[in-house]
N, C-alpha and C positions, 0 to 999 in steps of 0.2 A: 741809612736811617733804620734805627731798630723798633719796631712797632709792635704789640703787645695791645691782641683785640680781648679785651673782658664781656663773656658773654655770649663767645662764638660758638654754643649748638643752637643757640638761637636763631630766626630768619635776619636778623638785621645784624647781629656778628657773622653770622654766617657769609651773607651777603657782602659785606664790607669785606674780610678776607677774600672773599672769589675777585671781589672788583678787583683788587691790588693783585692777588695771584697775575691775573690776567691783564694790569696796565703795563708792565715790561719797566717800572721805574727804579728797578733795582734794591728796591728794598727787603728785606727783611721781616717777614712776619711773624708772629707768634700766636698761637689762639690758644687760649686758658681752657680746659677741661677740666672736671670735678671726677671725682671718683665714681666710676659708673657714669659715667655720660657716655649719651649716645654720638659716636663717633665717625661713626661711619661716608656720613657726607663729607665732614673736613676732610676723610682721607684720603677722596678721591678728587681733593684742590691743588695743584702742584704747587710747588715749594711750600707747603703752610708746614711748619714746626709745632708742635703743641708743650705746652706747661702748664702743671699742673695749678689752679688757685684758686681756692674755696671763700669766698668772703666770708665764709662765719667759721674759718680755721688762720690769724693773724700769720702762724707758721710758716704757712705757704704763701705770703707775701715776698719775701723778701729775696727766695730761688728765682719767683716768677720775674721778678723786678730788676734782675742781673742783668744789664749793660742796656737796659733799654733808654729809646729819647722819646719816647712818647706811647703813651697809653689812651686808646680810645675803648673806652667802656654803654656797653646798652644793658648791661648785666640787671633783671628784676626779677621780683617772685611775682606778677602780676598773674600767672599761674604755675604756684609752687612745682615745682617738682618731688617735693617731700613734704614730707609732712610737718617737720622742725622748722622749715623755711619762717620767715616772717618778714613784712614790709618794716618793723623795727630794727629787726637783727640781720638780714641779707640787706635790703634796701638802702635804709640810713645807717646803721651802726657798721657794717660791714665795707659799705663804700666809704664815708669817712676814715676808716681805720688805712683803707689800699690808698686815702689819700694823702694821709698822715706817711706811710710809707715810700711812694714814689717820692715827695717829697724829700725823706732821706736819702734815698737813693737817688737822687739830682736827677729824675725824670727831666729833660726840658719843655714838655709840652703836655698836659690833663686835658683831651676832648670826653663831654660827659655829653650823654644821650639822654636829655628830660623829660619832661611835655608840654606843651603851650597852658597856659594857663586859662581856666574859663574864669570871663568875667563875674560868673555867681557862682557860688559854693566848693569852689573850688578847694576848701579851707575844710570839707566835709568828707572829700575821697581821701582813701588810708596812701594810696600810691602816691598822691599830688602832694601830700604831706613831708613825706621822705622827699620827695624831689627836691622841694624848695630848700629842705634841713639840708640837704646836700649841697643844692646850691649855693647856699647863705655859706657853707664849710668852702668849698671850692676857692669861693668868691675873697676869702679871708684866709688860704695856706699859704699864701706866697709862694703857688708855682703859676706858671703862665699856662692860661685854663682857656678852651672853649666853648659855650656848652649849647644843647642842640637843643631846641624846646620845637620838637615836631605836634602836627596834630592828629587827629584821629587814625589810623594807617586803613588806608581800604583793605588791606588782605587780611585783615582783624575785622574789622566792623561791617564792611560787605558783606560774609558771609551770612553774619546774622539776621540779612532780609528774607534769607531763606533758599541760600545756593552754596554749589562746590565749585562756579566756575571761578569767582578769586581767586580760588584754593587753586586751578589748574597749573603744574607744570613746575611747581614750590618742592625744590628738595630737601627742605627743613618744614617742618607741620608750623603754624603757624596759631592755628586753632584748638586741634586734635590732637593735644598733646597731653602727659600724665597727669591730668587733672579733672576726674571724676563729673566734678557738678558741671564744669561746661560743658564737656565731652555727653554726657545727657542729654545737656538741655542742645546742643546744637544737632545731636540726632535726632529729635523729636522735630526739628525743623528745615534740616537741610537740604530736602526734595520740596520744599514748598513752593516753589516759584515753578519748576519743571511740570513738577507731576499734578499740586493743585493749582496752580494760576493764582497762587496767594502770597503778595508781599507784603512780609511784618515790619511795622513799626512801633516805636511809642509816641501818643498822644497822636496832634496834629502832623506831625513830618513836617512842618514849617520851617525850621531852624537851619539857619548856613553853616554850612561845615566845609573848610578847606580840604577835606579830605587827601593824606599824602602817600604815595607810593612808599614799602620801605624800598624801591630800588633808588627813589631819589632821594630820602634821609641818608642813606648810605654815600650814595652823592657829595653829598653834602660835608657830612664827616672826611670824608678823604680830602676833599676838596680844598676842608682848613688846614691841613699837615703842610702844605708851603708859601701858605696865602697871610703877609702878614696883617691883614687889618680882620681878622680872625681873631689874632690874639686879647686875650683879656674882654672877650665880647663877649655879649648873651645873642644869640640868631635863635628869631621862629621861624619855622620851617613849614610851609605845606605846598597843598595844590593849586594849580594856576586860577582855580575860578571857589568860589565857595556856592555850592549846591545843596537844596534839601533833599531830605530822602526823598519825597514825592520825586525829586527831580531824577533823581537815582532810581527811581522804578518805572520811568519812563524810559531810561537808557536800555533797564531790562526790556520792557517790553516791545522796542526797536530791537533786541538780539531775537527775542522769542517771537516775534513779528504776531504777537496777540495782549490784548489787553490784559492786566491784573484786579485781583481784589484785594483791597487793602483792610488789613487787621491788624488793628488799634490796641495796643496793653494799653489802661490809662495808667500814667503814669505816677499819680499816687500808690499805685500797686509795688511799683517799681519802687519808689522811696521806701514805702511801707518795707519790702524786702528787705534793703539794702540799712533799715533799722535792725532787723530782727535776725537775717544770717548772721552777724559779725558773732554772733552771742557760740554758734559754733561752729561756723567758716568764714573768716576773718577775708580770705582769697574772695569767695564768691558775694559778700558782704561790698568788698571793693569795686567788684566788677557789677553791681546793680548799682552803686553808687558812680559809677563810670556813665554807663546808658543815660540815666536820669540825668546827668550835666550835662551828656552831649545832647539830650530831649529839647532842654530849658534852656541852651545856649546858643549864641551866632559866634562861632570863630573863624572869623573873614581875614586873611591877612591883604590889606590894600597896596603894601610895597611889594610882597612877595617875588615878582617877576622881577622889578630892579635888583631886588635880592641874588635872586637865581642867576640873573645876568651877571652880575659881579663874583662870583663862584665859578660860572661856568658850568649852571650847571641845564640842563632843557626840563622842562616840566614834565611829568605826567596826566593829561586831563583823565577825571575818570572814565571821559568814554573812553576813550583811545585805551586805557586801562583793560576795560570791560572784554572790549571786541576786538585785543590781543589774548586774552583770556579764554573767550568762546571759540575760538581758532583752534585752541588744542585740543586733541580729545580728548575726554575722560577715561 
């Protein structure tokens, strides 16, 4: 089988290539690189092949798409890499075009990497928008599609209480990546928990959040390449248990074996932002608008474990997360 990962300098194509490097099932991989990507991690994955394909250059569709059976894509601007990037034109217009394409080219199999949907306002982030336009496209090309609707990824969102031990031992940056406004704001924060004993949130931290490994989303993707009742299905994906942040800053203060303080953005602040950046950063516009839904939202998956069992695939809890994490040094 010919495989063809969309979006591998990323941690979750990244990741998805190493899994397979490393399962011995004889397949074939391909990881799509852009001009000027940073390459260096894939190179050091054995057997990964790379091709080139740009979702906002159609041209480089149809090289990348040579004799493959299946395309799994995580590919988003969620933090552009350019400046031209956009949730319209990379996101939705771009993945629909590569899906219009595999399609010609008798792709057998579209696994596409989403998000879970939040119950409120979900209809209000730029990124959840393209999702769903995507999915609505996927769901109507007439190829046999899977698509992955994970939730929140702790090596994304943990950080931001105010640590690097998420970040520990991640060969592709996850956070700290070419993209100014976060790259700031998570400097201004990323000693907090070490160095002042202070864990950030917004509003109350009351909200369940399944919070999910990308080592299990990856999981997961792989795991529908031979699995037929995969096919033509929508799968959410998260962590074994759904935890508030409070609950999350308890796990920290079991690693740091001392109590924290907790600081509150209220989170009208946060809405307020995530009105007023789009006007001229459309990226960081998205990603206030992201926090605020994970603030005001419970995304609990209740089947998730029969899920996981029927995959094959083991959970990640986020302690177990955490305190494989704090293990490594900095």
């Amino acid at each position: 089988m010919k495989i063809l990962i969309v979006g591998a300098t990323g941690q979750l194509g990244f990741t998805i290539c190493q899994k397979l490097s490393r399962s011995g099932t004889g397949h074939s991989v391909f990881a799509t690189v852009r001009e000027n990507s940073d390459t260096s991690a894939l190179m050091k994955v054995s057997g990964i092949q790379t091709r080139l394909l740009d979702l906002t250059n159609p041209d480089t569709f149809k090289p990348a798409l040579k004799d493959i059976d299946v395309v799994i894509t995580s590919a988003n601007t969620a933090t552009p890499r350019l400046k031209t990037d956009s949730f319209k034109r990379v996101d939705e217009e771009g993945t629909m075009a590569l899906i219009n394409a595999a399609k010609a080219e008798r792709v057998k199999h579209f696994i596409y990497v989403s998000a879970y949907p939040f119950p409120n306002g979900d209809e209000t982030i730029p990124l959840s928008q393209s999702k769903r336009a995507v999915e609505k496209h996927l769901k109507f090309s007439g190829l046999t599609y899977t698509i992955i609707q994970p939730t929140a990824f702790m090596e994304v969102y943990f950080p931001f209480f105010g640590s690097t031990v998420p970040l520990r031992g991640a060969e592709v940056n996850t956070v700290e990546r070419p993209f100014k406004f976060s790259n700031d704001f998570f400097a201004g924060i990323k000693n907090d928990i070490e160095k002042k004993g202070v864990f950030n949130i917004i509003g109350k931290g009351n909200r369940k959040n399944a919070f999910v490994s990308i080592d299990n989303v990856a999981d997961f993707c792989i795991s529908t390449l031979d699995n037929p009742k995969a096919k033509n299905q929508i799968i959410p994906v998260g962590g074994p248990e759904g935890l508030t942040p409070l609950e999350v800053k308890s796990i920290f203060e079991s690693l740091y074996d001392k109590p924290l303080k907790v600081k509150s953005t209220p989170p009208f602040v946060i809405k307020l932002m995530s009105k007023i950046l789009p006007l001229f950063n459309p990226a960081a516009g998205n990603i206030m608008a992201l926090n605020y839904a994970v603030a005001n939202n419970d995304c609990v998956l209740p089947n998730i474990e029969k899920t996981a069992k029927e995959y094959g695939v083991q959970l990640i809890h986020p302690k177990e997360f955490l305190h494989k994490k704090f293990e490594i040094k900095s």
